[in-house]
N, C-alpha and C positions, 0 to 999 in steps of 0.2 A: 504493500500500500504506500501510496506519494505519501510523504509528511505532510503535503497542505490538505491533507482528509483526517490525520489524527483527533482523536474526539478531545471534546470540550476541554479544559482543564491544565492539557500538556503544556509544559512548554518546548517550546522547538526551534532548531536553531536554523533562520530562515533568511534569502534572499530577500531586500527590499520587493524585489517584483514579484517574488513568489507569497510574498505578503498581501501584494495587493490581491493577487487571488483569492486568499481566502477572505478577506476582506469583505470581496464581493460574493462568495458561498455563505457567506455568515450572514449577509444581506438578504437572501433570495433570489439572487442571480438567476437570471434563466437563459441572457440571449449574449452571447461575447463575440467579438470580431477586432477584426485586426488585417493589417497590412506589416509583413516584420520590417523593424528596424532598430537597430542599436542606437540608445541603451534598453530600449522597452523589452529585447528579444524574448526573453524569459518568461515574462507573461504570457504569451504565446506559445511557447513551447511547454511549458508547465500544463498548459489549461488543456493540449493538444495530448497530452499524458493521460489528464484526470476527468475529461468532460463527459467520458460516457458512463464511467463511476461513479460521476456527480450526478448523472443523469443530467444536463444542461447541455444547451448548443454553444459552439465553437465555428470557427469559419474564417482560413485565410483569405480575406477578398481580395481583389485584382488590384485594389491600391485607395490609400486612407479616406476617400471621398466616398467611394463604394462602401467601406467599413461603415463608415460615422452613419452612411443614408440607410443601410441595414439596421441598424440597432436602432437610430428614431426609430427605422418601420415595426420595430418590435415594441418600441416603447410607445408608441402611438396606437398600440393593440392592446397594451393592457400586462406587456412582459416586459420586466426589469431586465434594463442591459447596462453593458459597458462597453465603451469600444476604448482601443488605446492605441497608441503609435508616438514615434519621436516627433523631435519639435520640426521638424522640415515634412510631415506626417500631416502638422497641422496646418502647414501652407497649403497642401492638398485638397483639405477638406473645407478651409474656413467658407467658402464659397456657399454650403451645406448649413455648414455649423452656426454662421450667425442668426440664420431665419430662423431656426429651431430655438434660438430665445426668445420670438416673438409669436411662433405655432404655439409654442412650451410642448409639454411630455405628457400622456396619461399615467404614466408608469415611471419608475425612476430611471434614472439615466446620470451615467458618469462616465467622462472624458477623463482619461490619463491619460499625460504628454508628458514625455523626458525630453526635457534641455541635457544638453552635452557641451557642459562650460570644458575648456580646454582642447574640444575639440577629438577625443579620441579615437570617433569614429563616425567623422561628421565631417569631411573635406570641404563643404561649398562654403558656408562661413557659421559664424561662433553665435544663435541667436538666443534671446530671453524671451519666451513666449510670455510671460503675465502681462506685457498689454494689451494682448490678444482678449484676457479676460473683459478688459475693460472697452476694449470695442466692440464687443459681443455682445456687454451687458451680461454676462454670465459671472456666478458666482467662482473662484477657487481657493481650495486650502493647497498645504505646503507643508507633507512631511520632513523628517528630521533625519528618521531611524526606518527598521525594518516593524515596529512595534504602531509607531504612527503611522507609517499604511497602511497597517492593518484595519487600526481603527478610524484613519482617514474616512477611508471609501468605505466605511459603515456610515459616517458621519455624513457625507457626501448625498449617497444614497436617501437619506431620512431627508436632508437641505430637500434634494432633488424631488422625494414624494410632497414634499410640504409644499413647496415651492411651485412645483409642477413646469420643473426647465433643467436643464442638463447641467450638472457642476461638472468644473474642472476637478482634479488631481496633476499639481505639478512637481513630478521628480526630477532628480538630474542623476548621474550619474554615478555619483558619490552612494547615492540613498537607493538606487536601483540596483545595484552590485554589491552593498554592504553584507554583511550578514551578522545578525544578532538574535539574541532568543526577542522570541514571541510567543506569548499567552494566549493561548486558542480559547473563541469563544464558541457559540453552539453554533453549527451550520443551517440553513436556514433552509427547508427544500423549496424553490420558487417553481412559481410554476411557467410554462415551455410554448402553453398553447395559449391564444387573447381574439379578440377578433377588432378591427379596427371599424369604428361608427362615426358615421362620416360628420364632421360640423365645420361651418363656413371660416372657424379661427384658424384653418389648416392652409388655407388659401393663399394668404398673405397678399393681398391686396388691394391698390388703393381705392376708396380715403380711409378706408377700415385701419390700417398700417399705422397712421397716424396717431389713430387710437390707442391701439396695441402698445405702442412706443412708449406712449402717453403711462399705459398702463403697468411699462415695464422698469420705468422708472421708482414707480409707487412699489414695487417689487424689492426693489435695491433698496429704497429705506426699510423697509422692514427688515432685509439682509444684513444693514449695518447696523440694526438693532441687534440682531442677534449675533454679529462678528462681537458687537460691545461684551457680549455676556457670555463668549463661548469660552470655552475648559479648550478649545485647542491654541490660547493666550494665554500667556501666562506665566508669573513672576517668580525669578529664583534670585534668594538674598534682598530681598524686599525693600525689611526693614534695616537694613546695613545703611547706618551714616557713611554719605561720601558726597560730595558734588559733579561725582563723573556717575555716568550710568551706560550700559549698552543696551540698544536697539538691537534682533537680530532674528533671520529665517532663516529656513530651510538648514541643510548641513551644516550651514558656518554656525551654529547650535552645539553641535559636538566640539568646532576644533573651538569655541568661546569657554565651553565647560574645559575641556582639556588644558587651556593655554591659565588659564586663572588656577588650577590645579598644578603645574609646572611652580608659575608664578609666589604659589603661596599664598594669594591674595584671594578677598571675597568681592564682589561688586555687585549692584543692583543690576538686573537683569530683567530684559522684556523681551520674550519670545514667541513672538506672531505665528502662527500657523494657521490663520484666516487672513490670507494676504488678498483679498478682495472680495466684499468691499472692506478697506479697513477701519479697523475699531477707534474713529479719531478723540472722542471721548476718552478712551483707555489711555490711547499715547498722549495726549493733553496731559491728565492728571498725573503721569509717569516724568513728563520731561520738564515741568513748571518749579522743579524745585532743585535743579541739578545748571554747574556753569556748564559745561560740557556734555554732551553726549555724542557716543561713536554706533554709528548704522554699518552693520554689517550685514553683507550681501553679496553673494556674488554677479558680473556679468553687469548691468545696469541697474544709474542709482534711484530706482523706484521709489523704495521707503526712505531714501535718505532725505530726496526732494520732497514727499510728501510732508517729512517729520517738518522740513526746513519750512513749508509752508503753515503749519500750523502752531509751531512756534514762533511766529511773527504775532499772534493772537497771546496766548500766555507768556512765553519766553522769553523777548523781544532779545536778549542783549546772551540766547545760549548759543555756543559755536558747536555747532554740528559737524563732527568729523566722518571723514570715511573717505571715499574715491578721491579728492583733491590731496589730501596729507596723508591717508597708511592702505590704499588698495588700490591693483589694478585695476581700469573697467575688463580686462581680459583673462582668460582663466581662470584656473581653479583658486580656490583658496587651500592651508593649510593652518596646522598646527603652528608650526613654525611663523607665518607670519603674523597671529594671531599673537605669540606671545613677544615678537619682536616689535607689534603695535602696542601691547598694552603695558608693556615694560620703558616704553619714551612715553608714552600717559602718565602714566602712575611713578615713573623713578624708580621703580623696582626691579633690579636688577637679576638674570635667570642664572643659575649656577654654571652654566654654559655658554663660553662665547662662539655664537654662532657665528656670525661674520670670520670670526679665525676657523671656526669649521668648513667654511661656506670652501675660504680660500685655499685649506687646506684643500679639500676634494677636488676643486678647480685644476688641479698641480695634474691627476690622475688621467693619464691619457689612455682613454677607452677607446676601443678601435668601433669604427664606425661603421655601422650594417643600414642598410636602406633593405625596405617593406622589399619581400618577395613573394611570387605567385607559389604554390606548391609543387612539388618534384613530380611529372606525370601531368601539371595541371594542360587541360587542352588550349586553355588560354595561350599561353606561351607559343603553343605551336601554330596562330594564329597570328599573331603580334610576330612570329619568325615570318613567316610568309610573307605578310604585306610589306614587312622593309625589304624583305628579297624582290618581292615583282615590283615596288614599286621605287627600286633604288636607280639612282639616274633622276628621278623626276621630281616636278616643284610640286609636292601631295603635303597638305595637311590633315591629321588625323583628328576625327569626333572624337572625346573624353563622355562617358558617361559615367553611371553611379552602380557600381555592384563593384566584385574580387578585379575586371577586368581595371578596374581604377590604378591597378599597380604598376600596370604598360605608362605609367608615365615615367619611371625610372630606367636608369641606361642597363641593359642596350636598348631596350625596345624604345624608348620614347614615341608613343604613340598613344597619346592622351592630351592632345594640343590646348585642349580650355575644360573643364568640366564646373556644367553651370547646377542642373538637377535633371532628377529623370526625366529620359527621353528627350533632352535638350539636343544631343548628337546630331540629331537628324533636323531639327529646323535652324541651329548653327550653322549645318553644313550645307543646308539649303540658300543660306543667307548669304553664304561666304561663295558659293556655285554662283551666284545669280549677281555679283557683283564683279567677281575676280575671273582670271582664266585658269587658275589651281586647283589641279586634283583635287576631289575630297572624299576620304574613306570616313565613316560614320557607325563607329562601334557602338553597341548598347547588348546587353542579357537580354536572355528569355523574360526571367520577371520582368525586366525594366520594359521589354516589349508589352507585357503583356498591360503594365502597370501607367504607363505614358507614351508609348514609342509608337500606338497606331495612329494618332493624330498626324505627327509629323510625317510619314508614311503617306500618309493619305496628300496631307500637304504638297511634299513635292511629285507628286505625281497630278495630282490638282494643276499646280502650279508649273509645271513642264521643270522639273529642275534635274540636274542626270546625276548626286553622288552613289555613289558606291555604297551600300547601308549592308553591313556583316552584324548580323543577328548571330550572338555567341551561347549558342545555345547548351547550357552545361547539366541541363534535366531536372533544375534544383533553384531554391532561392539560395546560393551558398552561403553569401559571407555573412549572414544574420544569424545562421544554424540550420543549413538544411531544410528547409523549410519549403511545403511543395508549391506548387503554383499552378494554373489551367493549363502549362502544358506538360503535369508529370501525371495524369494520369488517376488521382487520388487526392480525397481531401485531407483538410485537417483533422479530421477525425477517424481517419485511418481508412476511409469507406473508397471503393472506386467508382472512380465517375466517366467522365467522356474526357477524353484527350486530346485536346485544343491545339491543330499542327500549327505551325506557326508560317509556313512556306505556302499551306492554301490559302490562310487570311491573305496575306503577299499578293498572290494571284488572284483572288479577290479586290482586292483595293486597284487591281488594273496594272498593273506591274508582270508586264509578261517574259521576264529574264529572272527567274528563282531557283538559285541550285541549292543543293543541299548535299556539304560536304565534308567529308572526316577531317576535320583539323590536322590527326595524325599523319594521315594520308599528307604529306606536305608535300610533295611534287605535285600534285593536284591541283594541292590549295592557290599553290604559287602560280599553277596557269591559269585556275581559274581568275583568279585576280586582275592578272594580267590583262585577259581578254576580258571583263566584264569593266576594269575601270577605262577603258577607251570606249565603251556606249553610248550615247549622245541620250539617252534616259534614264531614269531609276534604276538599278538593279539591284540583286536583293543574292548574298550568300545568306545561307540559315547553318554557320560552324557548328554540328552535330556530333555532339561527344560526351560522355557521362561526367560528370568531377569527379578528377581520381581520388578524393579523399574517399566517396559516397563509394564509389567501385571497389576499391584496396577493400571496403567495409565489408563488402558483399561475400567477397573471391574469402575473404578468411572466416567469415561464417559459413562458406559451403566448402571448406577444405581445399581450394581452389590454389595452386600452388603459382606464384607467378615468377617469372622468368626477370632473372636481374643481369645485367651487362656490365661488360668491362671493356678497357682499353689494352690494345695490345703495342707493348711498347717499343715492340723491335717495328712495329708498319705506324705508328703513328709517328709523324713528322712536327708537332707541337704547335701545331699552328691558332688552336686553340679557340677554333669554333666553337666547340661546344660548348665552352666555358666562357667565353666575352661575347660570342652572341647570342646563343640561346642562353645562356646564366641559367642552368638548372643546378638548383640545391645541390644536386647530388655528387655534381660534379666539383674537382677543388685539385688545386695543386702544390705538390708538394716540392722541393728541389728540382724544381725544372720539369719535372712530369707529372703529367696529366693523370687522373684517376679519378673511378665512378665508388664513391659511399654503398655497397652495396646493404645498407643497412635501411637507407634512404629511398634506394631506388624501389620505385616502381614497376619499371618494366613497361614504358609507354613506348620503347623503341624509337624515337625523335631523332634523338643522337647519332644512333646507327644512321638513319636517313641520311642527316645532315654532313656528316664527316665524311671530306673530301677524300680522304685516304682510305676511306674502307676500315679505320682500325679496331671501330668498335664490330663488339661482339655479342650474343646472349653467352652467357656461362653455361658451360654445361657443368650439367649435376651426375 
């Protein structure tokens, strides 16, 4: 049995995101969806574990606008849902998401979104969704720990029934990958089936809207009545005489508990986790009796400016620190600078000179690894091809959003911008329709399935001729494996219909569609060749499994696979293998060349590639 099923009582030591699951089982959950992406992965994959144990529906949609429009329609039936995705998730969907605060929910309904401060697995840029809250008009809270998601989205859920509008849940990464026990409460069975009755508030439109807007304001104050008096605010060291005090959400809660415990020191604390609307009564009576207070936050300064404006009312003469004098607006926060801020506040000095640590570490010269695809992946063999056919030529390459993201590092460099999914193809439309430069136009299966027919359709609309290589790897990989409409199977383990991705192609009017083994690289390479001089659309569909998903397969069916070597009296060191294709596996040692058989796969690439013949399979 998952731990997020253990009965009432236990406690258990849990992922933030696998928190929120239960969160939502202890709710009455009945209808979940999702589009994967990092940091939110784990909710998804957890729930894809336990939903038919739960007895509740689950469902990887074709991408977060679909998600979000799924779960209203369940909530708009009379069945509590949740949908969730990152914060580039919610660019997706906001299109959806905002009307659905002026339809409202018959049902509960909650939105989790992970921001990804620093960036970890989030290449297009660094964003803070809580304004989003606020141009929605939707309510959100702001866990801490893995403990407060739990009881977040209980608490969400109840907002959501009472309320009858979708709350937010906003994590980041910190609080979604943490793990700490959590106190199980009782699971709640929801129910699966509602039926949806029609009323004209579902319409949205005008002059009614006006109304609605009118009414969704009168919504928000009662909201900020209750942020005034919610248990997820709430004060540590209270009553500690001091003139300084800290403001603070989400994670920077932990490294503020931490850094004052380093420290030695107590300080008045105010920690929000109703960050819209917020509690300005609360912070008023909080910040009127102190010279100083420091807002901590990460990303943007939301509550710092909010506090700043409300102590012009009470305060007049308090200096509000944070992002000007002890934080970046970028990245993560930590411990460390948490107690490196509150030790030039307060004079108290930490029994560690960090700046002498900082410098010492700085001295340690770490050798330097840039992100690689994996050993066998067919990407690679992909990213080989098209700098082989299209070498000689002035070709700029599409950058899209999945594992293929890695083709921006040498040798392959072949990720010339990457904006967001499915961007590839109307970039490369952009840059065809103005310039006389090849354009090759990579994007995944998911990302096809997920943004990439629009632009598709686009330049074929639009008469525009790039090259569009759909990398098709059977899998949503780099989020966890994760299936999609063209594997065949849902999230729930069930199979369904198998969505090709080369007839949609030929559907959209695109009458040049191959479909070819990446592996196969002499192939790849002609076809390339002849497909990027077509004067319209053409469409490769790279057809090949992830070798991680495959290696998985071949060792649970006992499946023995074939590993290579080089042979070193016929290889001449020229060292293809290694500075152009760069596969893991390969590395050199004293001037020769050698395959990691420990590493290798057995995708035979190498063999192909190597001018000399030198590689080999091993015989056993």
């Amino acid at each position: 049995m998952h731990k997020v099923l253990e009965k009432q009582g236990k406690k258990v030591l849990l992922l933030g995101n696998e928190a929120i699951v239960r969160g939502a089982l202890e709710s009455g959950v009945g209808f979940t969806s999702t589009y994967p992406g990092t940091p939110s992965s784990e909710i998804g994959i957890t729930l894809a574990q336990i939903a038919k144990d739960a007895e509740i529906y689950f469902e990887y949609s074709s991408n977060e606008k679909v998600a979000f429009e799924a779960a209203v329609g369940a909530a708009l039936s009379g069945v509590k849902s949740m949908t969730f995705f990152k914060h580039f998730g919610l660019n997706v969907a906001c299109e959806s998401v905002f009307p659905s605060a002026y339809t409202g929910v018959k049902a509960g309904m909650v939105i989790v979104v992970a921001d990804d401060p620093a960036c970890h697995s989030s290449g297009q840029s660094e964003e803070d969704i809580r304004p989003f809250a606020r141009i929605a008009h939707l309510p959100m809270l702001e866990p801490s720990n893995a403990q407060e998601s739990k009881d977040f989205v209980k608490e969400a859920f109840k907002l959501s029934e009472r309320f009858k509008i979708p709350v937010f849940i906003r994590m980041t990464t910190r609080v979604d990958h943490m793990r700490s026990v959590v106190k199980l409460g009782k699971i709640v069975k929801g129910k699966t089936k509602g039926k949806f009755i029609k009323d004209i508030v579902y319409t949205n439109f005008p002059p009614y809207i006006m109304e609605t807007h009118d009414e969704l304001h009168k919504k928000l104050d009662k909201l900020k009545e209750v942020s005034e008096k919610s248990k997820l605010n709430f004060f540590v060291n209270k009553n500690i005489k001091s003139n300084f005090g800290i403001i603070v959400s989400g994670v920077s809660f932990d490294y503020v508990m931490d850094a004052m415990n380093d420290l030695k020191i107590k300080l008045p604390v105010l920690k929000i986790g109703f960050t819209y609307p917020l509690p300005d009564e609360l912070i008023k009576s909080f910040i009127k009796k102190f010279k100083k207070i420091l807002v901590v936050e990460e990303l943007e300064p939301i509550v710092e400016n909010y506090v700043k404006r409300l102590a012009k009312d009470v305060n007049p003469k308090l200096r509000v620190l944070g992002k000007e004098n002890y934080f970046p607006y970028s990245g993560e926060y930590n411990e460390e600078m948490l107690v490196n801020a509150l030790s030039k506040i307060t004079r108290k000095k930490y029994e560690v000179d960090l700046k002498a640590h900082k410098k010492k570490y700085m001295k340690i010269k770490e050798p330097k690894r840039l992100p690689l695809l994996c050993p066998g992946c067919p990407h690679r063999s992909t990213f080989y091809a098209a700098k082989v056919a299209t070498r000689g030529m002035d070709v700029v390459y599409g950058g899209d959003v999945g594992c293929y993201v890695l083709g921006l590092f040498k040798p392959m460099e072949t990720q010339d911008w990457m904006f967001s999914m499915g961007a590839s193809e109307g970039v490369a439309h952009g840059i065809r329709k103005v310039s006389d430069q090849k354009v090759i136009a990579f994007l995944g299966d998911s990302t096809f399935f997920h943004a990439g027919m629009p632009g598709m359709v686009n330049a074929v609309y639009n008469k525009s001729n790039p090259l569009i290589i759909v990398m098709d790897n059977r899998i949503t990989a780099m989020t966890g494996h994760e299936p999609n409409p063209g594997t065949g199977i849902t999230a729930m383990g069930e199979p369904t219909k198998e969505i090709a991705i080369d007839a949609i192609a030929k559907a959209m009017g695109i009458e040049d569609v191959r479909v070819v083994d990446p592996n196969n690289v002499n192939l790849m390479i002609k076809t390339i060749r002849e497909l990027i001089e077509k004067d319209k659309v053409s469409v490769i569909v790279a057809k090949r499994e992830c070798q991680l998903l495959a290696m998985r397969k071949k060792r649970k069916q006992g499946i023995k696979v074939a590993k290579f070597e080089i042979d070193p009296k016929v290889c001449k060191k020229c060292g293809t293998c290694l500075r152009l294709l760069a596969c893991p596996a390969v590395k050199e040692e004293h001037g020769m060349f050698k395959i990691n058989k420990n590493i290798c796969t057995g995708c035979a690439v190498c063999a192909q590639i190597c001018p000399n013949k030198a590689i080999h399979a091993v015989k056993e």
